[in-house]
Structure formats: C-alpha cells, structure tokens
C-alpha positions in Angstrom: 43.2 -0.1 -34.2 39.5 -1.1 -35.2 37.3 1.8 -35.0 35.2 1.6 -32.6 31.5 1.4 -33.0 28.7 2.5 -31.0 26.2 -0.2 -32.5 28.9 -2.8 -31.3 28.8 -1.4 -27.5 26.3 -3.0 -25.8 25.9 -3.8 -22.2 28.0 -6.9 -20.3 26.4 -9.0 -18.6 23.7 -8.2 -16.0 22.4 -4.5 -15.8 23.6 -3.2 -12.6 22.1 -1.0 -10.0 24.0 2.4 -9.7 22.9 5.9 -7.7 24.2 8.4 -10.5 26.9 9.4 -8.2 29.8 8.5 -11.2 27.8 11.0 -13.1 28.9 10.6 -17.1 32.3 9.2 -15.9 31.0 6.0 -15.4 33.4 4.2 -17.5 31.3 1.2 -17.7 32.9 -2.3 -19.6 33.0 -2.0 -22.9 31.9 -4.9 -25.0 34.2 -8.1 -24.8 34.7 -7.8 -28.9 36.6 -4.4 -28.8 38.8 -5.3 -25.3 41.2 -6.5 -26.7 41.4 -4.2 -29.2 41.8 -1.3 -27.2 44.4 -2.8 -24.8 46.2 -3.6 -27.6 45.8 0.2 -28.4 46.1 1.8 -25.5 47.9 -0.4 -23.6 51.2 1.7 -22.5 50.9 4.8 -21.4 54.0 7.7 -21.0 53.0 10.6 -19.1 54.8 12.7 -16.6 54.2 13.1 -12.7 55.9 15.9 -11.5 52.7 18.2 -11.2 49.5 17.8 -9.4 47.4 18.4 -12.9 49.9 15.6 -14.3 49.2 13.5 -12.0 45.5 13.5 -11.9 45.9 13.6 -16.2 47.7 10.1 -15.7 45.3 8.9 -13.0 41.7 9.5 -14.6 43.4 7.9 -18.0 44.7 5.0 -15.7 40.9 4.6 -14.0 39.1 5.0 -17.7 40.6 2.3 -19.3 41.1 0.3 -16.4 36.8 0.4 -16.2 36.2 0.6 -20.0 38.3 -2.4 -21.1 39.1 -4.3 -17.4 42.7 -4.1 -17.4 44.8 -0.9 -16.5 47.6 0.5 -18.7 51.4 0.0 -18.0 52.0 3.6 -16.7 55.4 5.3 -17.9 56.9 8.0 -16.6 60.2 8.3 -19.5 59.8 7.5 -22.7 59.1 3.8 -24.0 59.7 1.7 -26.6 56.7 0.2 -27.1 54.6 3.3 -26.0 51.1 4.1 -27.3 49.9 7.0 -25.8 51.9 9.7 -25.2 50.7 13.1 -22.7 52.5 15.9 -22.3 53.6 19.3 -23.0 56.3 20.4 -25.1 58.4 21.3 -21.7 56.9 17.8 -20.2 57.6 15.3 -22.8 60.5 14.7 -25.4 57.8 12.8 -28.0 55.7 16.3 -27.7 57.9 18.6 -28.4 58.2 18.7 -32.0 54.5 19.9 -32.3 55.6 22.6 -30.2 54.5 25.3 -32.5 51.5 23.5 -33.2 50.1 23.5 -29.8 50.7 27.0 -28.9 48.2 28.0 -31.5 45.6 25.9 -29.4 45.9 28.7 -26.4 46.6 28.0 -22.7 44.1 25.3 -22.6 43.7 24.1 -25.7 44.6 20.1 -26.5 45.8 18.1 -29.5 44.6 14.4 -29.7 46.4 12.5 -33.0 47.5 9.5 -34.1 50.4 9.5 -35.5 54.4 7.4 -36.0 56.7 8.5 -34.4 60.2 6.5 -33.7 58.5 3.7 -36.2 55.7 3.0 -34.4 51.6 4.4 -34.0 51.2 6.3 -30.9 48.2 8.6 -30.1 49.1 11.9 -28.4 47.4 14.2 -25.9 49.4 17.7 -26.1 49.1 20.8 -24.9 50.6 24.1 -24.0 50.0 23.5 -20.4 48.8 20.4 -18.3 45.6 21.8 -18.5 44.9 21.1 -21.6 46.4 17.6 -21.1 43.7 17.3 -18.6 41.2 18.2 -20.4 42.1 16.2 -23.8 42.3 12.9 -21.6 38.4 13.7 -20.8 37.8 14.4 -24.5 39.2 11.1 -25.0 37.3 8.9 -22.9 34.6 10.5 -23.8 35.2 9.1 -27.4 36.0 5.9 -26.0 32.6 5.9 -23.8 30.6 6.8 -26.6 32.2 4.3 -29.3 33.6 7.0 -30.9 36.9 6.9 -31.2 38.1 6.5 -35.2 41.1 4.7 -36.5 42.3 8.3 -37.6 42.3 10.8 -34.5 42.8 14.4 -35.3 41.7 16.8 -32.8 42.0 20.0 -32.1 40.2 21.8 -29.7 40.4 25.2 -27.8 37.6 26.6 -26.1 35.6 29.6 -27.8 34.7 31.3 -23.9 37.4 32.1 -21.7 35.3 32.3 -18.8 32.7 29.5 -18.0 31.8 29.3 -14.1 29.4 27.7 -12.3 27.2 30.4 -10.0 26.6 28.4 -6.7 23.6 30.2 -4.7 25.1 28.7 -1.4 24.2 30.7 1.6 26.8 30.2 4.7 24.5 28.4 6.3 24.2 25.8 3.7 21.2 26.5 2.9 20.6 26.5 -1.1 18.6 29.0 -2.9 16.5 28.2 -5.7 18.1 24.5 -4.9 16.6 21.5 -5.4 19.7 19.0 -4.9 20.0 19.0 -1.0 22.5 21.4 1.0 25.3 23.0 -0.4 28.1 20.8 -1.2 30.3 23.0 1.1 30.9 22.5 4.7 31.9 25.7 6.2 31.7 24.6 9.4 34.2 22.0 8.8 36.3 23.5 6.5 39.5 24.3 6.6 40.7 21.4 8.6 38.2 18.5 6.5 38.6 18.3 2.9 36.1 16.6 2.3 36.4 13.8 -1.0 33.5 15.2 -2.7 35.2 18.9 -3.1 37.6 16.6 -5.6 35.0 14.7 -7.3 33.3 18.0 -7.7 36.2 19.5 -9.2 36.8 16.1 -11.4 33.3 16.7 -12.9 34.0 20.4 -13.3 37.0 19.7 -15.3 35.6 16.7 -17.7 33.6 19.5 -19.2 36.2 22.2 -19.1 34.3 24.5 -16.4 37.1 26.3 -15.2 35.8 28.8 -12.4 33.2 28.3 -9.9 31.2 31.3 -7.9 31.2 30.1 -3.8 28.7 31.8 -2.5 25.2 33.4 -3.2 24.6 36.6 -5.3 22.1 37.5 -2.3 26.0 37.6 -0.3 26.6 37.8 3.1 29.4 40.3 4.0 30.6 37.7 6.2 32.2 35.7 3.3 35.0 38.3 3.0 35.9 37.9 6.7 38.9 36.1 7.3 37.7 33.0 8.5 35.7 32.6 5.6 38.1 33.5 3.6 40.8 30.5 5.0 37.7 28.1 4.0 38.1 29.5 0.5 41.5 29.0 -0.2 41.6 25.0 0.9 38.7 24.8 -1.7 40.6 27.1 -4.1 43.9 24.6 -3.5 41.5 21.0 -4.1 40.2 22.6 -7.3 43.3 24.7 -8.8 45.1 21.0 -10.1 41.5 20.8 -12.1 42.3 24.2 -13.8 39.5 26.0 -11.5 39.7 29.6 -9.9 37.5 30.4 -7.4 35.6 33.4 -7.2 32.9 35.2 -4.3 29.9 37.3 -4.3 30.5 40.1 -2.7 28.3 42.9 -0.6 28.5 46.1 -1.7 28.1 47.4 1.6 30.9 45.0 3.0 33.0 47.9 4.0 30.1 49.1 6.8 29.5 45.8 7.6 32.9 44.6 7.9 35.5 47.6 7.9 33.0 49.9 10.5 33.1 52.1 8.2 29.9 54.8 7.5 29.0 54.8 4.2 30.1 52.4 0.7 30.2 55.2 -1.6 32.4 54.2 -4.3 33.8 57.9 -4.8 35.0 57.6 -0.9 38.7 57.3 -0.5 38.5 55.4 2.6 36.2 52.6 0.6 38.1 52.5 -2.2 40.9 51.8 0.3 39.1 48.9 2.4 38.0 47.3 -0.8 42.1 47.1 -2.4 43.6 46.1 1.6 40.4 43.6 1.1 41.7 42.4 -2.4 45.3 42.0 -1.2 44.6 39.9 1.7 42.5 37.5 -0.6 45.5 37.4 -2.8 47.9 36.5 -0.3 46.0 33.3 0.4 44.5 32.7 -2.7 46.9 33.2 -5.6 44.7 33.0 -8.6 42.0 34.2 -6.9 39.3 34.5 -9.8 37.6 38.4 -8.5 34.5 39.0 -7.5 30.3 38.4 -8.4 28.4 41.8 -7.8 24.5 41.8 -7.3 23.5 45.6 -6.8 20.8 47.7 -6.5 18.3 44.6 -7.3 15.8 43.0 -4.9 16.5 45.3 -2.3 20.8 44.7 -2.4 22.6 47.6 -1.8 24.6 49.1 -4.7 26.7 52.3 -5.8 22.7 53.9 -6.8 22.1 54.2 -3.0 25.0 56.6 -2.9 23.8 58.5 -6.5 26.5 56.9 -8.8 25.6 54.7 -11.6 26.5 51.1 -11.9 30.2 51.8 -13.6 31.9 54.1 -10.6 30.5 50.9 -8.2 31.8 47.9 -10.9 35.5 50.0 -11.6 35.6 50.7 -7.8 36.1 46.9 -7.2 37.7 45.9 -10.6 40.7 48.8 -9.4 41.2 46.6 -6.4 41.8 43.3 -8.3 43.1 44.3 -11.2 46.9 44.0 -9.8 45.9 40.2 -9.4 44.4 39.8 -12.8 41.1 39.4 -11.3 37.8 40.6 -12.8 34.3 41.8 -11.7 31.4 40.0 -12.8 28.9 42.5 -12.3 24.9 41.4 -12.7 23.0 43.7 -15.3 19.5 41.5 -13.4 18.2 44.9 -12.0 15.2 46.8 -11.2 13.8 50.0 -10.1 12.6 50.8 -6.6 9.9 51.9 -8.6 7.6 49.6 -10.8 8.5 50.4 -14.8 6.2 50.7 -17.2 8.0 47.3 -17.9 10.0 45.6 -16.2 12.0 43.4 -19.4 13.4 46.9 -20.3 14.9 47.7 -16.9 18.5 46.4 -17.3 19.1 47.6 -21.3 18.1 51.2 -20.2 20.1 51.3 -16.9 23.5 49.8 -18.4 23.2 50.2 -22.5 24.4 54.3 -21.8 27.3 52.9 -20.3 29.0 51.0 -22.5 32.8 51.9 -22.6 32.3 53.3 -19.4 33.9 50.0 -17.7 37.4 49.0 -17.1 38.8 46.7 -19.1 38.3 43.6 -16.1 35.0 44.3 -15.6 33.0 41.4 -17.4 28.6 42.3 -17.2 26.8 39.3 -16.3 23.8 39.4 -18.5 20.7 36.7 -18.1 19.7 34.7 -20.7 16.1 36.7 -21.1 15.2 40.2 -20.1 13.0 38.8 -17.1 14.2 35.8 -15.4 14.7 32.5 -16.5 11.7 31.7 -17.9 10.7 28.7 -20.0 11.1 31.0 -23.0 12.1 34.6 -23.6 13.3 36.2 -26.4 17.2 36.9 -26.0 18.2 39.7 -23.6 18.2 43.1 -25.7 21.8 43.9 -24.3 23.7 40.9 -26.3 24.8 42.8 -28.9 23.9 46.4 -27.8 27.3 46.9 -26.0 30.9 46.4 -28.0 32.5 48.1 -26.1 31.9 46.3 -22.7 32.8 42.2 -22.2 29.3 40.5 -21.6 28.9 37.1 -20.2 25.5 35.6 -20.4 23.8 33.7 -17.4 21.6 31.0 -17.4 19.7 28.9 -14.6 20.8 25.1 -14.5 18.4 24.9 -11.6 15.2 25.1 -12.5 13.4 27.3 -10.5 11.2 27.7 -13.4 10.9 24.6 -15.0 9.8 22.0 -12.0 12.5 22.0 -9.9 14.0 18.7 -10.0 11.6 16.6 -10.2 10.4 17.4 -13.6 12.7 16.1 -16.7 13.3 19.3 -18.6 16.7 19.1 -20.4 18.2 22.8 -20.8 20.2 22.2 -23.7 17.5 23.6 -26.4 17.0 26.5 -24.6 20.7 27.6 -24.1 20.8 26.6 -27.6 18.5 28.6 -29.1 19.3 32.1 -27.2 23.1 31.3 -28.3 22.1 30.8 -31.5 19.1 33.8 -32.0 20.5 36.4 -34.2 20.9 40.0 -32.7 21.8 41.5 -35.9 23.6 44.1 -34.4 26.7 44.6 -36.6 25.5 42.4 -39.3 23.8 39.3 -40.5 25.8 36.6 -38.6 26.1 38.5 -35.3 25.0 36.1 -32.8 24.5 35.9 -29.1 27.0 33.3 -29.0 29.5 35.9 -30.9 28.7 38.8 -28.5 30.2 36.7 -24.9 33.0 36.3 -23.5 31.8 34.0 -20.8 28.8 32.1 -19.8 27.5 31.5 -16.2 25.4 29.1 -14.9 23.3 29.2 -11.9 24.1 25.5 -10.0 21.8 22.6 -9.4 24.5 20.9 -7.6 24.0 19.6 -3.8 24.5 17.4 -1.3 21.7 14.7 -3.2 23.7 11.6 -3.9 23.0 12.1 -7.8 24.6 15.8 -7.1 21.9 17.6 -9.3 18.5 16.0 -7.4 17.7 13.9 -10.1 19.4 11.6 -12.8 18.4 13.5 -16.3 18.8 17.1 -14.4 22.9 16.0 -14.5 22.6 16.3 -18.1 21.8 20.1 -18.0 25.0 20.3 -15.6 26.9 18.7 -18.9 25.1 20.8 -21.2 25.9 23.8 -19.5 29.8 22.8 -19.5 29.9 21.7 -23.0 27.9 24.8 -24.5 30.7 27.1 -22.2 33.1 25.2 -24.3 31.7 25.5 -27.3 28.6 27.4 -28.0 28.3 26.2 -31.6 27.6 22.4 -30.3 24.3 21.1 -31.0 21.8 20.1 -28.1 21.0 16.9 -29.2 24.7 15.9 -30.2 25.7 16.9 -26.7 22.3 14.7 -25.3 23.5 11.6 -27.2 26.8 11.9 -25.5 25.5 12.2 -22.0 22.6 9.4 -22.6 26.0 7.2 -23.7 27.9 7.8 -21.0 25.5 8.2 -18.0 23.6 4.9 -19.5 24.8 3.1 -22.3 25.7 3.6 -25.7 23.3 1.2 -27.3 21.5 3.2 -29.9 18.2 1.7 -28.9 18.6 2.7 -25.1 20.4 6.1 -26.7 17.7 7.1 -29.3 14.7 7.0 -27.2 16.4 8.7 -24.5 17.7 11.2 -26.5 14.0 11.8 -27.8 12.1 12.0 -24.3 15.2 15.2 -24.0 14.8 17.2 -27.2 11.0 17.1 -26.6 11.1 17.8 -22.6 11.8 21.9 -23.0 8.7 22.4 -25.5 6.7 20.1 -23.2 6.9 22.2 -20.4 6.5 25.8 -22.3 3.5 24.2 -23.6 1.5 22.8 -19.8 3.7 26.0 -17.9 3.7 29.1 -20.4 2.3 28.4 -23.9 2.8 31.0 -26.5 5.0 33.1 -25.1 3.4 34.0 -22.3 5.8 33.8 -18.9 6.1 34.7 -14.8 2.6 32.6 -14.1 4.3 30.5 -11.3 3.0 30.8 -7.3 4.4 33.7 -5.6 7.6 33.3 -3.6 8.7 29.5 -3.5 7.9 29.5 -7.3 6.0 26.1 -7.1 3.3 25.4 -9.2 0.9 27.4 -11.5 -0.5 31.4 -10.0 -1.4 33.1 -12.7 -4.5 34.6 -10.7 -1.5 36.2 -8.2 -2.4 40.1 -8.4 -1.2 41.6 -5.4 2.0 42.6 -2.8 4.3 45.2 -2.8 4.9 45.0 -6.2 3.0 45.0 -9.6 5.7 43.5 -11.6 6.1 40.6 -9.0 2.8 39.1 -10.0 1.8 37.5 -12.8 -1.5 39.2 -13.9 1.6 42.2 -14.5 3.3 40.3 -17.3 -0.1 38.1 -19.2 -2.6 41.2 -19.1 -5.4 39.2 -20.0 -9.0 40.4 -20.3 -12.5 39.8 -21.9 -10.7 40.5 -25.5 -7.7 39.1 -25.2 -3.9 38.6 -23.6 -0.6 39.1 -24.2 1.9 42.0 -23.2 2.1 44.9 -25.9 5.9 45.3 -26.1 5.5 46.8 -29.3 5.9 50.7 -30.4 2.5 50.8 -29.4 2.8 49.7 -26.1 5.9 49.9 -23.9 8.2 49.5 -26.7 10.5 46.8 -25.5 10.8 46.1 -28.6 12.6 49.1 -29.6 15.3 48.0 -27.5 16.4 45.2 -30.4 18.5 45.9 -33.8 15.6 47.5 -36.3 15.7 44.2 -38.3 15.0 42.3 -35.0 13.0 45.0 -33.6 10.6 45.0 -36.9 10.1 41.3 -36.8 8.9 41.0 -32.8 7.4 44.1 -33.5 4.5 42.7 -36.3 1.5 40.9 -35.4 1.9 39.0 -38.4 6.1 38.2 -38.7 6.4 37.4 -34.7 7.5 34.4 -34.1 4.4 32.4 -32.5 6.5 30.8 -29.7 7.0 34.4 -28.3 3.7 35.9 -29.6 2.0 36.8 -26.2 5.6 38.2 -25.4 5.3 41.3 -27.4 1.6 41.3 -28.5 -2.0 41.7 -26.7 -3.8 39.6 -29.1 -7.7 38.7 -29.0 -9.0 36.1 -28.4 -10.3 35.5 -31.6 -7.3 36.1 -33.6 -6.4 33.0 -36.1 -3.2 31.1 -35.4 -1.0 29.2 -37.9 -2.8 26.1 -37.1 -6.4 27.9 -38.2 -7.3 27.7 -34.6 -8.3 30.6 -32.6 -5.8 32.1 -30.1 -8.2 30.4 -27.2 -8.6 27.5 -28.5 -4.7 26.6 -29.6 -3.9 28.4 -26.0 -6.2 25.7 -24.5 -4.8 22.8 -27.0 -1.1 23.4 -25.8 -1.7 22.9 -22.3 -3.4 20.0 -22.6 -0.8 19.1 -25.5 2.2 18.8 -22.9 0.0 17.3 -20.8 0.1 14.8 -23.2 4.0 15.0 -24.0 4.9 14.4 -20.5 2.6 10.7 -20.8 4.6 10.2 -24.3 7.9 10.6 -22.3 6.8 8.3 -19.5 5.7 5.1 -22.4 9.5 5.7 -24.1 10.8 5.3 -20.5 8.8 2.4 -19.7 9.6 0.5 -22.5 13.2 0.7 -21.6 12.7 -1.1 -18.5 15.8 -3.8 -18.7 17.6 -1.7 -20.3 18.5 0.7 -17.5 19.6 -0.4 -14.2 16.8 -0.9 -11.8 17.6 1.5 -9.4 18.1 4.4 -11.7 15.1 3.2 -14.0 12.5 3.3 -11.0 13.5 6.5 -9.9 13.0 8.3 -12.9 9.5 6.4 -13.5 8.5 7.8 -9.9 9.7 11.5 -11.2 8.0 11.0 -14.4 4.9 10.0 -12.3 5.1 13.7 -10.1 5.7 15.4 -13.3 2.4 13.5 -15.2 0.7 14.7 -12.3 1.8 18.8 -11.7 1.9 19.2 -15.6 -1.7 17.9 -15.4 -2.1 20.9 -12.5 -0.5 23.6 -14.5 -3.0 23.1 -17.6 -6.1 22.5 -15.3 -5.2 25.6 -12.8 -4.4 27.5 -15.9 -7.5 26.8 -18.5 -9.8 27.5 -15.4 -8.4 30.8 -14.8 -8.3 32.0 -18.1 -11.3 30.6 -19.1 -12.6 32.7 -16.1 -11.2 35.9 -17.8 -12.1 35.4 -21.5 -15.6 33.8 -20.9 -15.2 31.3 -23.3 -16.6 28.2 -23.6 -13.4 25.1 -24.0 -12.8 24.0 -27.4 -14.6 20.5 -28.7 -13.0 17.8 -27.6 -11.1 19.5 -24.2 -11.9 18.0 -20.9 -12.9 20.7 -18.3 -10.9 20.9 -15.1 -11.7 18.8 -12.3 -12.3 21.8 -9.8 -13.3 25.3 -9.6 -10.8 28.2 -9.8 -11.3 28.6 -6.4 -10.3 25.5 -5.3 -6.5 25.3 -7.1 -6.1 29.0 -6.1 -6.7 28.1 -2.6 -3.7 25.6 -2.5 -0.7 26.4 -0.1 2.9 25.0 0.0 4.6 26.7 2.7 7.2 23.9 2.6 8.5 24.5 -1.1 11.9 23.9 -1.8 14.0 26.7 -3.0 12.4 29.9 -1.6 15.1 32.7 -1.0 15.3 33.7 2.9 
C-alpha cells in the first residue's frame, strides 16, 4: 500500500459546518487519490465478537474507514482468505497467536500494530494481550490514518508508561460544575440508573481513543451522600457503559462519611467502629461494582474534614481507607493540596512539610495525588518540591484541564507546554536524569468536560482534553507533535490549515503568562470566582488567599523571597535545584519573581529594567493574543464556517480581557512602584479605581 501522505490529504469538496461534537474522531473523507488505496488495504477485516470490548474494537474500525475512505470493510468473524487486517488476542484469534510471546511483553494493555505475511499474503495486525489493548491500537491506527500517517512499513509497539491516568470530574450531585466552564455535569443523577444516556458511551469512546482508563465521579469538595446506596446504583450503570472502554470508576469520598452516613460520633481513623463502617462501605461498593477503581481523598484542606481533626497525621487517615479496599485491589488517591488552619509563613511549602516525613509510612495502594505546582494551578510554577522527595511513596501528579486560571473557556490556552515542561523539569533527586515524569505513577486531570455541545466549552480547549490523555500515555511525547495530531484530526490535515494552527497553540500558554502573570509572578486573579485580574485584593479571612500575599510588591521592588533568605521554599528542592532557584543571577527568569523580591531597577536579560520588561510583557501578550486572532483569520475557508466564527468570537473576548489584565495590572503596580511607564507604552484607559471597582457576581465556576 502507498504510504500515505499528509501533503496529499486535503479537504473534499465543500467545507462543512460541524459543532465539535465528533471531537478528533471525526473521520472526515480522505482525499479521492488515496481511496482506493486504502480499500484496497484495508478492505477485509477479521476480528472477533464474543466480548463487549471486541465488539466496540470491530465497530469504531468499521465506522473509521467507512468515514475516511466512504466505503465500509467486509467484517469477518473467522479467518479469511483474502483478509487484511487482522485484531485479536492470542486466545481471540488463530493469525495472533504466534506473536504470543511477543505481546505479553507489551503488558495488559499494551498493542502491536505490523504489517506483515502471513499464509502468503500482507495483512496488518492489531494484537494484544487483552482486548483492551486491541481497543486501544484500533485508535492508534486511525489516528495514523487521520493524520496521513500511516507508512508502507507499520511497526508499533506501544505500552503505556502510567498505569493510572483518570480524569478528576468536579461534579457536585447537583450537577452543578465546579471550576467548570463547559455547562452541567455530563451526569444525570436524577435520571440515572434507569436512562443511559448515549453520551455516557461517547464519553467513554473519547476516554478510550486516548487511553484514559479511570475517571473520578464526583467532586473532591464530596458530598457524603455519594456513598449512599442510591448513589451508589447510579455508579455502577456508569461503571458498566464505561468498563467495555477499559475504564474503572472511582469516587471522592468524605472523610467524615461515617457521622454523616453510618450515625456514628466521631471519624477517627484509630476507631474500631470506623474502620469497620468504612470496610462494610467498601464491600457493598464491590458487590455492585466489581472493578471498582477506590477512592479520591480531599482532607484537612479548605475547611474538609480529615484524620488532623482527630490528631492523627495524613497516613493513619489514607491506610484507614486503603485497608478497606485493598481486598478489591482498589487504591486511595489521597490529595497532598493542603493547608494549615493557620496562615504559613508560606503557603507553597505547606504540603512538602506535612507529607515529605511520611514517606514509607503508606500502604502499598495508597497512590499521593500531588499538583502540578506548590500553589494551584497557576499559569506557571516551578514543579511541586514533592516529585522526587518521596521513593518510597507512589505519587501521581495533578493537573487542571479546566482552566480556572487561564480564562476559563473562552480564552485559547493550549495546556500541552505546560504539562510538558513540569514532566520534563529535572528534580535531580537521585541523579541527573531524574525527572518528574520518572517520579509518577499516575497523572490526574481536573475535567473541562460538560454538558456544552463541544464537551470542553470551546473548540481548541478539546485539545487540552487530548493532551491530557496522550501525555498520561506517554509523558515523553512532545506538545507540539501531540498539537499537530489534534489540529489533523479535529480540522484537517492540510499542512497549511495544520501549521498555523499549530502555531497560534505553542504560543497561546506564554501569551497568557505574559498579559496574566509575567515573570513568575502568580495568584493575581479576582477573589472567589477567579475571573479577571485582582492583584490589589488584600483582605478576608486569610492572608494567603489574596494576592498582595504571594507578589509582595513595594516602592523598591516585588517578587516573593523563597530563597534561604526569605522563607526558604527553596530549600525544599534537591541542592542542585535548590542552588539554581535560589540565585539571583542562575534563576530562571520565567520564575524569577517566584523565588526573588527583586527592585525595581534590577537589569533583565533583555537590558531592560525589571519595571520596564514587567510592563513590556503585559502589553507583549496583549499583542500575542491580536497575532493569534490574524493567523485565525486568514484561515477563513479553510475551516468550516460554523467552527471558524466561533473561535473568531472567542478570540475577540480573549483580545479584549487580555487587554484588561495588562491595563488593571500596569495601573496597580504602577501605583505601587511610582514609576513613570516605559517610552513607547500606552497608559491605561482608567484609573485604578475604576477596574478595582468592577464586580462579576455571575462568574462561572465559583465553588459553592
């Protein structure tokens, strides 16, 4: 078969309209000139039937190349004589089995894709140990096919590098969504268990394209309710739509569940009688959920209860729960995101010095969820101090696919640079090529999926979705290879459509640092709902919940001193890590306000002052964000209409709020540091007053 090239896929016919519903399973014609080569290729399938996964293997392979080329396949269920492709298992499928020894080095869901002869004629195989894998290597390749990629030789092998990698969905029982931008949650309680309804499978479709295989029900912030038994019946008919897709479910639990639920007086995790609730409470979720993942654990943070409130430490409350579910195989996910009734000193060294003393101190299913950042999400922080500072304890890192940080979902911000970069920053812990990526066992991501018809709130914010699912897989992918993908499927794999695009996506993440939180500095957003610039916001009942806590600026300068100096932070790295952050003159600018209280007048790489290349990056993603919006115009035609105009409006919105963010922000630093603006910079159109006298009561997101 003629390889097939992605400068020779180019759009049929018309451009139609499409919602982003399909997602990047769009399998969109392919041009007429490689038809008839890939029929000719692909043209008889043999797979089996007998399972659910095998079926839904045979049927998304049947719907690929039925919309990629315009003709189905001849299906087989036995072996055929004029066969092409062949999926199966070793145990499913006589052609397979010979590579039996083969496959079982790829793991329980690891896939083979190669052409090969077999019985004197070419026939590309899909193999693994279990259907999963089959599953997931038909994805893998239609993906090739989408993105002209498929090569006359095939030889893949592919395993994923993260056992665990699940989606955290922030779904409150009443549908509500927090820190959602995408509509209400996808599930229906009130409807479920009796209506299944279609999206739960197209949900679980998407899930399994990228190899996400476990998804989190219900918010961190839980509600004891979820363990009830009628909750718990709605679980399992989700857990049986999305087991054939090689997806366990898992819940957030309450700590404090056995009060709330069992009547019982206290949640001590020492207490025989809660020790007992909480295993009679695992067994009755076993009995109707099988392979029932375990449980997500936010504790003693934001005001959640936790084992703390009884005097024990954050182990006896994780093991207490990982006892009860570890005669299922299930695990405990357990947030390290904590803080202190009390205000630290800082509040980025909270979790390392609450949970670094306890490493060993675990059982073995007890998995620590650890964010990205020592903060929250921010458009940049340095990597969290705890990746790499406990071997003896599974870590799982967690990252936002929501942006609650980064202009919700109207602003195009594509993730995959920043999940790249921490997975790729060097902790240095137990030599030179430790890295973050080498220290997890898992990766979570905080959902941005709803009810919206394009499932994420916008078209490009699907592609941090992807990201998220491909970077689980593999955390050694690049950001941009995995952008070109998703441009190619979700659009079209013209290079000229796929380039630009691709551009306006590598450049979006900088962009924003630079008109949200240039130079390292972070937490300047409103209070509560999160919308739009605050940096003024000094007050409420705590320090570390404003933002004049985190960019300490005065008449000489700004910046956080995280250095020995100051509150140390940076003590909490490797020494060759902690001597870099920890030197005015070796810190990475990027995070230089981060660890340093610099003057105003210190001199920047550029030769500029601190104020004046402070002031120059605001207005500099001011003017990244007008650079994205010409590449997007000039692909008018080559996008669909519907699609095309949407993105244009949110491109418009996000013109207008990054021009707010560096306006807001140079007049209330300016304010501080008495300086005049640099040559050249155009002062804002109000007074501080006026932008810190804006209110949004209505902001989307805001916990409740």
């Amino acid at each position: 078969m003629v390889a097939v090239a992605v400068a020779l896929f180019t759009c049929v016919g018309t451009v139609r309209a499409e919602d982003g519903y399909a997602l990047w399973m769009r399998y969109a014609p392919i041009a007429p000139a490689l038809v008839a080569d890939s029929r000719m290729g692909l043209a008889d399938v043999v797979a089996p039937d007998r399972t659910p996964t095998q079926r839904i293997a045979r049927a998304e392979l049947e719907r690929g190349l039925r919309g990629l080329t315009g003709s189905a396949p001849r299906m087989h269920v036995a072996a055929a004589t004029n066969a092409s492709v062949v999926l199966g298992t070793p145990q499913s499928s006589s052609l397979i089995a010979p590579f039996r020894e083969e496959i079982a080095s790829l793991g329980d869901e690891g896939y083979l894709l190669r052409r090969t002869r077999t019985g004197g004629r070419d026939v590309l195989l899909v193999a693994a140990r279990h259907d999963i894998g089959v599953l997931y290597g038909v994805f893998h390749l239609l993906r090739l096919l989408q993105t002209g990629a498929l090569p006359d030789t095939l030889e893949v092998r592919e395993s994923p590098r993260l056992p665990l990698r699940v989606l955290n969905h922030w779904d409150n029982l009443d549908g509500y969504v927090e820190r959602g931008y995408a509509g209400r949650s996808l599930w229906d309680w009130q409807t479920l268990p009796e209506w299944r309804d279609p999206r739960y499978t197209d949900y679980a479709r998407a899930n399994a394209s990228l190899g996400i295989n476990g998804t989190v029900l219900n918010n961190v912030n839980a509600n004891a309710q979820s363990l009830a038994p009628a909750y718990l019946d709605k679980a399992a008919t989700l857990a049986d739509i999305f087991r054939p897709y090689g997806i366990r479910v898992y819940l957030s639990v309450r700590f404090s569940a056995p009060i709330e639920l069992g009547g019982l007086k206290t949640a001590d995790p020492l207490d025989p009688q809660v020790q007992r609730w909480w295993r009679d409470k695992a067994n009755e979720i076993h009995a109707r959920i099988p392979d029932f993942g375990g449980f997500l654990v936010k504790a003693n943070s934001e005001g959640q209860p936790g084992p703390q409130d009884y005097g024990r430490s954050h182990a006896d409350g994780a093991n207490l729960l990982a006892g009860a579910l570890a005669p299922h195989g299930g695990v405990v996910m357990w947030r390290a995101f904590v803080y202190a009734h009390e205000v630290p000193a800082d509040r980025a060294t909270q979790a390392y010095t609450e949970f670094a003393g306890l490493d060993g101190a675990f059982r073995p299913n007890v998995i620590l969820q650890v964010k990205n950042g020592p903060i929250d999400f921010q458009p940049r922080e340095p990597f969290h101090p705890l990746f790499g500072a406990m071997p003896r304890t599974p870590l799982m890192m967690e990252v936002q696919i929501t942006k609650e940080y980064l202009g919700f979902a109207t602003h195009l911000v594509y993730l995959g640079p920043l999940y790249e970069e921490v997975l790729q920053s060097y902790t240095r812990a137990h030599g030179e090529g430790d890295t973050v990526a080498r220290s997890l066992a898992g990766l979570a991501g905080v959902a941005n999926i709803g009810t919206d018809r394009t499932w994420s709130g916008s078209h490009f914010d699907q592609a941090n979705w992807y990201a998220f699912g491909r970077l689980a897989w593999n955390p050694d992918q690049s950001a941009r290879a995995i952008a070109a993908e998703w441009a190619a499927m979700t659009f079209t794999p013209d290079p000229e459509v796929v380039g630009p695009i691709v551009e306006m996506m590598m450049a979006s993440r900088e962009a924003a640092v630079n008109y949200m939180t240039p130079l390292g500095l972070h937490h300047l957003m409103a209070r509560g709902h999160h919308y739009g610039p605050g940096p003024w916001v000094d007050d409420g009942p705590r320090a570390d919940w404003t933002s004049v806590y985190y960019h300490r600026a005065d008449r000489d300068g700004i910046g956080f001193d995280r250095t020995a100096s100051g509150s140390d932070a940076v003590g909490q790295y490797a020494p060759e890590v902690a001597a870099r952050y920890g030197d005015l003159a070796r810190v990475p600018e990027p995070l230089l306000l981060w660890f340093h209280h610099v003057p105003w007048d210190h001199r920047m790489a550029s030769g500029r002052t601190l104020w004046n290349e402070l002031v120059g990056r605001y207005s500099q993603g001011v003017g990244q964000v007008q650079a994205m919006q010409v590449t997007w115009d000039g692909l008018r035609g080559r996008v669909d209409p519907q699609r095309h105009a949407q993105v244009a409006a949110f491109l418009r919105i996000q013109r207008r709020e990054a021009q707010w963010w560096r306006d807001a922000s140079v007049a209330y630093f300016q304010s501080v540091s008495g300086r005049p603006l640099p040559v050249g910079e155009i002062a804002p159109p109000h007074p501080l007053s006026w932008y810190q006298g804006l209110q949004f009561p209505s902001a989307p997101g805001d916990g409740r």
